[in-house]
C-alpha positions as CSV (number, residue, x, y, z in Angstrom):
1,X,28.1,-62.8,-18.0
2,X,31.5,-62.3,-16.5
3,X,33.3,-60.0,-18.9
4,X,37.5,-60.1,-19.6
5,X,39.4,-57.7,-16.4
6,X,40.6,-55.1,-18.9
7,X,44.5,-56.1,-17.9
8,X,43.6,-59.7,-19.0
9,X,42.3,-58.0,-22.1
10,X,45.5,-56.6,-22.8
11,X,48.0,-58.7,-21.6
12,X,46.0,-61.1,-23.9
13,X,46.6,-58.6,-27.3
14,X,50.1,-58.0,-26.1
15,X,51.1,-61.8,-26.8
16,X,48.7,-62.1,-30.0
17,X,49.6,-59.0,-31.5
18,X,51.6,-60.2,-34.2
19,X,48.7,-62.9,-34.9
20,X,45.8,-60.6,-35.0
21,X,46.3,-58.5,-37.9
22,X,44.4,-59.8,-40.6
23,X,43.7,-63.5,-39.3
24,X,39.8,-64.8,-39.1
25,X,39.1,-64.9,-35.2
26,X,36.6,-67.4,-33.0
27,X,35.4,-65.9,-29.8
28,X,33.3,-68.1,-28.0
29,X,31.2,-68.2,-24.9
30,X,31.4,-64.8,-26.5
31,X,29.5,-62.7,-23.4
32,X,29.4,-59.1,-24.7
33,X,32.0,-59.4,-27.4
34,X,34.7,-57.8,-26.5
35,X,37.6,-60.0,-27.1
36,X,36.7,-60.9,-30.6
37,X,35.3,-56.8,-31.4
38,X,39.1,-55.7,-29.7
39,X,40.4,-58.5,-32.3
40,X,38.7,-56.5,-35.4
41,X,39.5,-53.4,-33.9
42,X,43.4,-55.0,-33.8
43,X,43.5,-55.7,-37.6
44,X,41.9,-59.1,-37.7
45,X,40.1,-59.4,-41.2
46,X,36.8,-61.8,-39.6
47,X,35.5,-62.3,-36.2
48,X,32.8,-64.8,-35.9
49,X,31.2,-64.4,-32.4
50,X,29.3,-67.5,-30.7
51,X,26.9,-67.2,-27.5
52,X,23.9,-69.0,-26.4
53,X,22.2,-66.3,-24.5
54,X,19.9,-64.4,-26.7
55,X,20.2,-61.5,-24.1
56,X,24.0,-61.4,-24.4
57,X,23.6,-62.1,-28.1
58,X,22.1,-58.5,-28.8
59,X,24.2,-57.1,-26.5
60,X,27.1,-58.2,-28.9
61,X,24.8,-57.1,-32.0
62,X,24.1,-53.5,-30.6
63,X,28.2,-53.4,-29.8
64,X,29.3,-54.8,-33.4
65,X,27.2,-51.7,-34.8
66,X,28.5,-48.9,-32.5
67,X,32.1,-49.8,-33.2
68,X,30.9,-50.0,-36.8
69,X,32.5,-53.6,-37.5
70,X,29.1,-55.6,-38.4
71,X,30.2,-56.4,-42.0
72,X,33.3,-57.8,-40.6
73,X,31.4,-59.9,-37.7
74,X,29.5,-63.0,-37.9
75,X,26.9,-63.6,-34.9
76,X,25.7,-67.5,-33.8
77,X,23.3,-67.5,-31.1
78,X,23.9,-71.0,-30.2
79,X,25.5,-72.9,-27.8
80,X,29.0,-73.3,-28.8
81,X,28.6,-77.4,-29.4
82,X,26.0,-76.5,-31.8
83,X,27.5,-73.7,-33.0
84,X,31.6,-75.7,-33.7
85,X,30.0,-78.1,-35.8
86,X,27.9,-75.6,-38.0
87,X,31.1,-73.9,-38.6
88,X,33.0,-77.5,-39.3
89,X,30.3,-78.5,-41.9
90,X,30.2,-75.0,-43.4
91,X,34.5,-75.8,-43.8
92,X,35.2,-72.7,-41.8
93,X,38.9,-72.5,-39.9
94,X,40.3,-70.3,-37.7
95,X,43.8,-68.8,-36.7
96,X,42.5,-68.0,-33.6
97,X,40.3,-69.3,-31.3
98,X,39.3,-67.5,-27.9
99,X,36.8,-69.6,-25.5
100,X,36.0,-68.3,-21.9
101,X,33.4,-70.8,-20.6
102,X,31.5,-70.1,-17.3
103,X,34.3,-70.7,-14.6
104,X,34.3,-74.3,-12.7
105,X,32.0,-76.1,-15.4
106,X,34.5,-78.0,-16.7
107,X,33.4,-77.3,-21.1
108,X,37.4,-76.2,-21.4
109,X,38.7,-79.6,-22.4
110,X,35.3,-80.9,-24.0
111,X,35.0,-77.5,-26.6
112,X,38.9,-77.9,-27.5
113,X,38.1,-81.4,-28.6
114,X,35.5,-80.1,-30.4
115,X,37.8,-77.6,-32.3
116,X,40.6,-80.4,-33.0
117,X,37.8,-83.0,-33.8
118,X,36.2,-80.5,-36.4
119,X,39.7,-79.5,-37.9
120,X,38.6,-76.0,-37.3
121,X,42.2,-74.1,-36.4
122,X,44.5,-73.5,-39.5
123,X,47.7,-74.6,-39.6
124,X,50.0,-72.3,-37.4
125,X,46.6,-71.3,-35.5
126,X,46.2,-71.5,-31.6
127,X,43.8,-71.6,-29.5
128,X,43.7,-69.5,-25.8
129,X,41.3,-70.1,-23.3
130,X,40.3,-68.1,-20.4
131,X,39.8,-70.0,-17.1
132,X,39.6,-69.6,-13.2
133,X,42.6,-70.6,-11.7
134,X,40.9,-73.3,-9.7
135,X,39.8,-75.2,-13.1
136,X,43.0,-77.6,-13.8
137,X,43.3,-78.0,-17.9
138,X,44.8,-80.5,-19.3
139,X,48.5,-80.4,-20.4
140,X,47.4,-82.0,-24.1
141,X,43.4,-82.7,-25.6
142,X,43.7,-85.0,-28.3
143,X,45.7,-82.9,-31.2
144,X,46.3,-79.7,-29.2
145,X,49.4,-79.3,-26.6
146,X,49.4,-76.8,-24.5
147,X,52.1,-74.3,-25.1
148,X,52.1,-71.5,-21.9
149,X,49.7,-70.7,-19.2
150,X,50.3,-66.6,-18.2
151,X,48.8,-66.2,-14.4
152,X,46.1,-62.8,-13.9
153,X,44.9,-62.5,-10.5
154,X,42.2,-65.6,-10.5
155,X,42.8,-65.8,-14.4
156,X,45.0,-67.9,-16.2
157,X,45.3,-67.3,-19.8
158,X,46.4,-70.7,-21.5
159,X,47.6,-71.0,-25.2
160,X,47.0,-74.4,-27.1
161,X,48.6,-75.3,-30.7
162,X,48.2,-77.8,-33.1
């Protein structure tokens, strides 16, 4: 697990923060949660969290019910291709969606084809992801163009739109 620097973090909520309050959030290759638990704590009305590792997945549970934001969360212990087309046949949608896939295994352009192919951003919605400098994204993946990249050290922050 390779948790979100704190300044990411927040330099992240200071661009959304007219997006978060009451939206329905995706955090995936959730880790320990914190993007999509700082989302709820922001105002968003949902947070559905997705993460393979069962270890990291209770780590998320335990968090959720410190902060007190369980009936507010939804938790899929699966791995995120699994996980995108559970939500797509269940008709979920998203205003945003947060991925940060393990650095240098190139799943950022495969998992936002996944979320264009499954129609799972609402109209208006975007999509960041979270990636090493080193990985090269695409400018455009299928419907989603890419609308600003914001540079963190070894981070790049990059924001995708319908």
């Amino acid at each position: 697990m390779r948790p979100t620097a704190d300044r990411v973090k927040e330099a992240l909520f200071n661009i959304l923060r007219e997006h978060v309050p009451g939206c329905c959030f995706l955090d995936l290759f959730a880790g320990s949660g914190s993007i999509g638990i700082e989302a709820l704590s922001r105002g968003a009305s949902v947070a559905v969290f997705v993460e393979a590792n069962h270890r990291h997945a209770a780590i998320i549970k335990e968090n959720l019910k410190a902060c007190g934001l369980e009936p507010s969360a939804r938790l899929i212990t699966a791995k995120v291709t699994e996980a995108l087309h559970l939500l797509a046949r269940e008709g979920q949608a998203f205003d945003l969606v947060f991925l940060d896939p393990p650095y240098l295994k190139s799943l950022e352009a495969v998992t936002l084809a996944d979320i264009d192919r499954y129609h799972l951003l609402k109209p208006g919605g975007m999509v960041i992801v979270e990636s090493s400098k080193r990985d090269c994204l695409p400018q455009s993946v299928d419907g989603l163009r890419l609308l600003r990249a914001e540079k963190y050290g070894d981070t790049i922050l990059s924001f995708f739109r319908r």
